[in-house]
C-alpha positions as CSV (number, residue, x, y, z in Angstrom):
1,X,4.4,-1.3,20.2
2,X,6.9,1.6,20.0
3,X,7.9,0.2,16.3
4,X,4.4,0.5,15.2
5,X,4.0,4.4,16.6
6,X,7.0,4.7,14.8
7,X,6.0,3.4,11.1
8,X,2.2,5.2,12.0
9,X,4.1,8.1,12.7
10,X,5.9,8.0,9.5
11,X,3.0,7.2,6.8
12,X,1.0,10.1,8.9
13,X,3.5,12.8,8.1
14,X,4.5,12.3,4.9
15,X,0.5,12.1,4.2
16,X,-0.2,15.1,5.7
17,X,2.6,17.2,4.2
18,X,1.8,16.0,1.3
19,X,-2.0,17.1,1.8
20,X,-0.6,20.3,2.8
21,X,1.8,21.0,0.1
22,X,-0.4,19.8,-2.8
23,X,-4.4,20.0,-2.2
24,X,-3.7,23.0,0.2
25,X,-1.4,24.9,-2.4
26,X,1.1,25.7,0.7
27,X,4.4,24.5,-0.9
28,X,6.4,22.1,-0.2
29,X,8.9,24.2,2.2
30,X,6.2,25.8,3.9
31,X,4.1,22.5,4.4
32,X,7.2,20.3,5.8
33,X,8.4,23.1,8.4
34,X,5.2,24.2,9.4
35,X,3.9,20.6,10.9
36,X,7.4,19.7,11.6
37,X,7.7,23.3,14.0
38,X,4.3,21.9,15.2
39,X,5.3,18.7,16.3
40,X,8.4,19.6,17.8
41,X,6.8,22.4,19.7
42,X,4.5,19.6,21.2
43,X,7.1,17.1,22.2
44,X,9.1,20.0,24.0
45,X,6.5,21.1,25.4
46,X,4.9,17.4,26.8
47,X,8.2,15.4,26.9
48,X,6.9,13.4,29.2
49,X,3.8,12.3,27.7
50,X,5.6,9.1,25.7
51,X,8.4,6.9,27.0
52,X,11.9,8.6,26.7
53,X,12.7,6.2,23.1
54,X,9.4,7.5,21.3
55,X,9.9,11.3,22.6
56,X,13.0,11.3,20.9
57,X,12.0,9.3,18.0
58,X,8.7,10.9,16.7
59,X,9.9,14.4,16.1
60,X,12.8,12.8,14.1
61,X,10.8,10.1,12.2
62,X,8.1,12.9,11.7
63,X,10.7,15.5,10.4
64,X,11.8,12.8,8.0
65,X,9.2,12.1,6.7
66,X,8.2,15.7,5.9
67,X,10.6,15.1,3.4
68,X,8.4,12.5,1.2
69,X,5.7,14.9,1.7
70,X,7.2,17.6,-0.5
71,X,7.3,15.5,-3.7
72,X,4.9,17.0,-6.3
73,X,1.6,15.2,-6.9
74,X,3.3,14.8,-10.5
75,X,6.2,12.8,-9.3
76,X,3.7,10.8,-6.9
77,X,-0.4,11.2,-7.8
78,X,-1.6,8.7,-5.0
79,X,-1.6,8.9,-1.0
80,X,-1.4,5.5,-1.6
81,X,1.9,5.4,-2.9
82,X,3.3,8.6,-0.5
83,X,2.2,6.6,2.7
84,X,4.6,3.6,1.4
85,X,7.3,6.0,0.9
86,X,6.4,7.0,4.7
87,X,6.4,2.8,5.5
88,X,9.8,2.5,3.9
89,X,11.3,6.0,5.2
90,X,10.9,3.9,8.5
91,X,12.0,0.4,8.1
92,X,15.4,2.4,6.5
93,X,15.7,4.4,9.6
94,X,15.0,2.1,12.0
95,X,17.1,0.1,10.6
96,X,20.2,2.1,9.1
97,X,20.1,5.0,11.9
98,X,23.1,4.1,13.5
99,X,25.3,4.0,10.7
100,X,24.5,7.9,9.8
101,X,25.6,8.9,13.9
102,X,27.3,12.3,12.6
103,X,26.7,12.6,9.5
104,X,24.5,15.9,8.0
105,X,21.4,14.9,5.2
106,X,20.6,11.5,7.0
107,X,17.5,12.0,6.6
108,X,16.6,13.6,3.5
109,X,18.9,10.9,2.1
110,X,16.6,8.1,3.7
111,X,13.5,10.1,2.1
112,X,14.7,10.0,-1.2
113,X,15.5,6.5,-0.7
114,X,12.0,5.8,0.0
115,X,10.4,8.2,-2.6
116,X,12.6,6.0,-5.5
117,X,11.2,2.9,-4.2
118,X,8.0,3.7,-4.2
119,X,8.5,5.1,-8.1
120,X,10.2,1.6,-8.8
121,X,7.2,-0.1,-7.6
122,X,5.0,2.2,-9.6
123,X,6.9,1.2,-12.9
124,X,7.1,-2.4,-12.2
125,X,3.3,-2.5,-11.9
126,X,2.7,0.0,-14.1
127,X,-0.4,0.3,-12.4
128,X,0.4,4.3,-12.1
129,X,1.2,6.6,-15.0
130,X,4.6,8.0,-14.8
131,X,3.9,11.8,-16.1
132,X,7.5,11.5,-18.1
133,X,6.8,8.0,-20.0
134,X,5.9,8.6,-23.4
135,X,3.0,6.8,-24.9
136,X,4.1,5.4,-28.1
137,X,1.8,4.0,-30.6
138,X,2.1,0.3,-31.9
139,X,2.0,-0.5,-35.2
């Protein structure tokens, strides 16, 4: 259950700043610390409205995740393909966490990771329309 939270928590925020930093026209700096300042506010102010693991957790999945959110709608035009990127942000932390103990841009490492993936999958389906592919004419 806390593992689910945990992956919800991550497609919610990158979502969301997303929302906020390209149909809202708030930026991307302003749209990541804004909602991040909000739900860090919340989990020090109700620590102890979640078990101990997921009020620790959540601010720092949802900080993360911020991170996906301030990719232009350019780079990534569906909320389809952000909320992946919000997925995969979480499997790599969840999983790869304790191998960055100490170590400064964990996160926004892990966010990149997961923005990449998601353009990968993009490309390989070619369902979406990368805005720097050039259309070339066959003849």
């Amino acid at each position: 259950m806390e593992i689910s939270i945990l992956f919800l928590t991550g497609i919610i925020s990158a979502i969301l700043t997303y929302i906020v930093n390209n149909k809202y026209r708030q930026g991307a700096v302003r749209a990541s610390a804004s909602l991040s300042l909000l739900v860090g506010l919340f989990f020090y102010s109700f620590p102890d409205i979640f078990n101990p693991y997921l009020t620790k957790n959540i601010p720092i999945v949802f900080i993360g995740a911020t991170f996906i959110g301030m990719v232009s709608s350019k780079i990534l035009p569906s909320y389809l393909l952000v909320g992946f990127s919000g997925f995969i942000f979480s499997i790599i932390y969840l999983n790869a966490s304790p191998f960055f103990k100490g170590y400064g841009g964990a996160l926004g490492t892990t966010a990149a990771i997961s923005v990449l993936v998601s353009l990968s999958l993009a490309v390989v389906s070619k369902s979406e329309k990368l805005p720097w592919r050039k259309k070339t004419k066959k003849h």
